[in-house]
C-alpha positions in Angstrom: 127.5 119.5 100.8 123.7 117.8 101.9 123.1 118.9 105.4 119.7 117.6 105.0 118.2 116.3 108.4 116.5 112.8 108.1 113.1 113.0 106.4 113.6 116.7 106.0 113.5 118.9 102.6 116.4 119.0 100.6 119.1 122.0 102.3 122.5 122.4 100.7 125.5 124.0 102.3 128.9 125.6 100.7 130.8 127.8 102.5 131.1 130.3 99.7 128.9 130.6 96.0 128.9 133.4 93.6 124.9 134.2 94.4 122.4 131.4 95.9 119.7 132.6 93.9 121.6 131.6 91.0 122.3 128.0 92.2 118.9 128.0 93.2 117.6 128.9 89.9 119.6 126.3 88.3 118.4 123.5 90.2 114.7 124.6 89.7 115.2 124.4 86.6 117.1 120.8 86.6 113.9 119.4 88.8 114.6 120.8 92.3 111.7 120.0 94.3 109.4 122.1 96.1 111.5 123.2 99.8 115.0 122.5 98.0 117.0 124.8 99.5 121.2 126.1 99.6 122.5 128.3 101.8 125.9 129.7 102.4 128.3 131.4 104.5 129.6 133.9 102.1 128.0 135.1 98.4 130.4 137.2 96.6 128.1 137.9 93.2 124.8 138.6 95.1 122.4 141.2 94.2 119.1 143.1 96.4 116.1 144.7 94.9 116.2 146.5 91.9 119.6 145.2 90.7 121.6 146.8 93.7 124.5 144.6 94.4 124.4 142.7 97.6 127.8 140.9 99.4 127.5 138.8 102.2 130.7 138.9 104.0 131.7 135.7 105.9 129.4 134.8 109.2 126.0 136.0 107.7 123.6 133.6 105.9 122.4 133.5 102.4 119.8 131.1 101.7 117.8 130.6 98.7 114.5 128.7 98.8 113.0 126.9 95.8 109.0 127.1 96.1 106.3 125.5 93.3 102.9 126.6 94.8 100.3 124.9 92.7 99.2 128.5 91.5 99.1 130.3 88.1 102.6 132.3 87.7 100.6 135.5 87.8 99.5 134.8 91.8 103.5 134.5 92.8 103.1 138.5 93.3 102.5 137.2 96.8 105.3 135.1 97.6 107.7 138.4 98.4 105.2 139.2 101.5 104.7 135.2 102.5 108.3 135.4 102.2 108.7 138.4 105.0 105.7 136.5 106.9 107.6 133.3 106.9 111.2 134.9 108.2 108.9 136.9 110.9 107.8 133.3 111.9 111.2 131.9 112.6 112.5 135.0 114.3 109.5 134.3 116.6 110.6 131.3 117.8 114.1 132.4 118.7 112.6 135.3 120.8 112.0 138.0 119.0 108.6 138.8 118.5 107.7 142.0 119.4 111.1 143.1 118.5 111.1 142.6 114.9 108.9 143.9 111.4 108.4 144.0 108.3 109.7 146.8 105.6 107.4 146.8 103.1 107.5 144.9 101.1 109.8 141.9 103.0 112.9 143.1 104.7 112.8 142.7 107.9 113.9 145.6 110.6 114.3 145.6 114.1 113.8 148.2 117.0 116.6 148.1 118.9 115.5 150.3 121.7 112.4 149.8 123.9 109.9 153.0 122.7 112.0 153.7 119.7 111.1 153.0 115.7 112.4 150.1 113.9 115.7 151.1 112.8 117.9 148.5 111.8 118.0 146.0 109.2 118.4 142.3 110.1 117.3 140.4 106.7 116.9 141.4 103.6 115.1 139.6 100.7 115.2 139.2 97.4 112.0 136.7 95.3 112.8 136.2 91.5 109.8 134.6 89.6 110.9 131.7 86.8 109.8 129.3 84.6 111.1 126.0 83.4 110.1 122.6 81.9 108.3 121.9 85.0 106.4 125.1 84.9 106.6 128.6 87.3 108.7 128.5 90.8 110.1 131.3 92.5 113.2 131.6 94.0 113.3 133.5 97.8 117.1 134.7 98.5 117.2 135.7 102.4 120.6 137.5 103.5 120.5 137.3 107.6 123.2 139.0 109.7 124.1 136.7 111.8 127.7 138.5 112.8 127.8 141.9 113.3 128.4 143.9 110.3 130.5 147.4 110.0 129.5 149.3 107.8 130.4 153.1 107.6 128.6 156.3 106.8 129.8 156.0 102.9 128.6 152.6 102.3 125.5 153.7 103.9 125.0 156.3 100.7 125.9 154.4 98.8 123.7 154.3 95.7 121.3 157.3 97.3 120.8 161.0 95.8 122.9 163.6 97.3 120.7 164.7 100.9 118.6 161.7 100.8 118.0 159.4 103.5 120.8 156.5 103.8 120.2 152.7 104.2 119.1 151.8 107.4 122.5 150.7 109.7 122.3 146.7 110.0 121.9 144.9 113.0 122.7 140.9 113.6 121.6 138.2 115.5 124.8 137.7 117.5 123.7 141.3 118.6 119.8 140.2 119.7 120.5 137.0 121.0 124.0 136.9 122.2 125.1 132.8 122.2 121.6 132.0 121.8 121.7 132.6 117.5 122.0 129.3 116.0 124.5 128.3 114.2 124.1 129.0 110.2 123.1 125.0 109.6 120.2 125.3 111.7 119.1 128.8 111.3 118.7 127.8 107.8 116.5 124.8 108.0 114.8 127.1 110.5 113.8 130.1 108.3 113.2 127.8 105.2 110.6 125.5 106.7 109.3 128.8 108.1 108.9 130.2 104.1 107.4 126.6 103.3 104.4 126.4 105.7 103.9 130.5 104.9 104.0 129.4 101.0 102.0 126.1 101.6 98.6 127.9 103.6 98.8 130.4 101.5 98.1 128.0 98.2 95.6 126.0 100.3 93.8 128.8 101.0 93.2 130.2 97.6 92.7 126.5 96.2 89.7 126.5 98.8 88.7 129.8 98.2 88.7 131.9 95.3 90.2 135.4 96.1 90.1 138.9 94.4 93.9 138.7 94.5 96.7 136.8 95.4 97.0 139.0 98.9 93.9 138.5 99.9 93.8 135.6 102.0 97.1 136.9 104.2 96.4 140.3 104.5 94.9 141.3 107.7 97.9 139.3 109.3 100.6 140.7 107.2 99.3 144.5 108.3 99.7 143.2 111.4 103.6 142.7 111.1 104.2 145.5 109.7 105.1 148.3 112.2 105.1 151.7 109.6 101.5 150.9 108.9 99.2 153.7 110.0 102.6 156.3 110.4 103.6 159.0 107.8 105.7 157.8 105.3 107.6 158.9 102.7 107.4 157.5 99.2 111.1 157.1 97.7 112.6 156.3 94.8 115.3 153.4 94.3 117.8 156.6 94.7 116.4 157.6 97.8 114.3 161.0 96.3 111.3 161.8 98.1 108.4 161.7 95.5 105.7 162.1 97.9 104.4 162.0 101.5 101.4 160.9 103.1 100.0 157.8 105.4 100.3 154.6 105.3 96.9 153.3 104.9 97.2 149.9 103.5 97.8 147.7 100.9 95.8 146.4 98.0 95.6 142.8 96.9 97.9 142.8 94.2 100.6 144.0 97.0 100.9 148.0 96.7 101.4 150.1 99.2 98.6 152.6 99.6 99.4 156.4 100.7 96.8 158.8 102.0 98.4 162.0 100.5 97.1 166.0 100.6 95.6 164.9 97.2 94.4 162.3 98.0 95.1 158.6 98.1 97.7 156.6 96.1 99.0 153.2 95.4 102.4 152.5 94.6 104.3 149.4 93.8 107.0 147.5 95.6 109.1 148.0 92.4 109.5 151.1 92.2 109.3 152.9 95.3 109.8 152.4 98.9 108.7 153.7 102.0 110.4 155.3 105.1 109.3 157.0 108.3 109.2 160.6 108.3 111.3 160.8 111.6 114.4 158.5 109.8 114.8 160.8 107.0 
């Protein structure tokens, strides 16, 4: 179904697809403009980070974004932290700045309390880099709770080594905002455009500019939404093992996290690690 307001970007809706991403994919690779988007009220195939398997149960929103920055396929390395930037952006404008962060390297948490750490997990997302006839794209998938969502202590491990830390508990909009979350429709034109103008600077700025790496013209802003930065950390594995501890100090401009351990300083990349404060283990 074309929910697409007049003179807007494309934005599909279907009220339940086996993953977004994929129908996103597919219609990149068909010709999908730059902005074309779908989202959904329920995906039953989706999948996270790494592979891990990610279900949207009915009332959340999955929305994949199509995006063709006019960059070599080797600079979409940024598009995962525009990505977080651009949600972060939309969130704002419903009232939540202040209250909301960034996970390195996109997911976006929340701090539920007023002094406490940033706890729950509102929005997860998931960029695939492609290629088709038409050259690179990327694909951004964006889960947001918009329902609450129950989730017990088992589902929480899942997936984790035995004693490590568990996923952080999710949190939804309907929780934040009470009757002031949008309905899915809107919240998704929202959040895409949001992605768009993040995606769209970004290529400006480097086709003005040459840049030592495809971070460097966002990331003085991005440290500033992300709420860990400066804090011990520790450095996990997709199992949830600690491999290392130390402090957050930064990240390069190719988008790795950079870890001021005992022995010294490290960088490590979004695929294979994570990070998590020391007080949430």
């Amino acid at each position: 179904m074309d929910i697409t307001p007049e003179g807007a970007l494309p934005l599909m809706f279907e009220h339940e697809v086996g993953s977004t991403n994929d129908v996103a994919t597919d219609e990149a690779r068909a010709g999908a403009p730059h902005g074309w988007a779908i989202c959904a009220e329920r995906q039953v195939s989706g999948r996270g980070r790494r592979g891990h398997a990610w279900s949207s149960p009915a009332g959340s929103l999955s929305l994949s974004v199509v995006v063709r920055p006019e960059v070599p396929m080797s600079q979409l390395i940024a598009v995962p932290a525009l990505a977080g930037m651009g949600v972060m952006d939309a969130l704002a404008s419903l009232g939540l700045a202040g209250r909301v962060g960034i996970k390195w390297p996109n997911d976006i948490v929340v701090r539920t309390s007023g002094e406490g750490g940033f706890d729950r997990k509102l929005v997860g997302i998931l960029v695939e880099g492609r290629s088709g006839d038409a050259g690179p794209f990327a694909v951004v998938g964006i889960g947001i709770n918009r329902e609450p969502v129950q989730m017990d202590a088992s589902e929480l491990a899942q997936g984790r080594a035995p004693g490590g830390p568990r996923a952080l508990p999710p949190v939804s909009l309907a929780e934040l905002l009470g009757e002031g979350a949008p309905e899915l429709p809107r919240l998704a034109a929202l959040v895409r455009d949001a992605v768009v103008a993040r995606v769209d600077a970004w290529a400006a700025a480097l086709a003005a500019r040459p840049a030592a790496g495809p971070l460097a013209p966002i990331l003085s802003e991005y440290f500033d939404m992300v709420p860990l930065m400066g804090h011990e950390v520790a450095v996990l594995t997709p199992e949830g093992r600690v491999v290392d501890t130390g402090a957050f100090s930064g990240l390069d401009v190719w988008g790795r996290a950079c870890v001021r351990t005992p022995r010294g300083e490290k960088s490590y990349p979004a695929e294979a690690v994570s990070l998590r404060a020391l007080d949430q283990l």
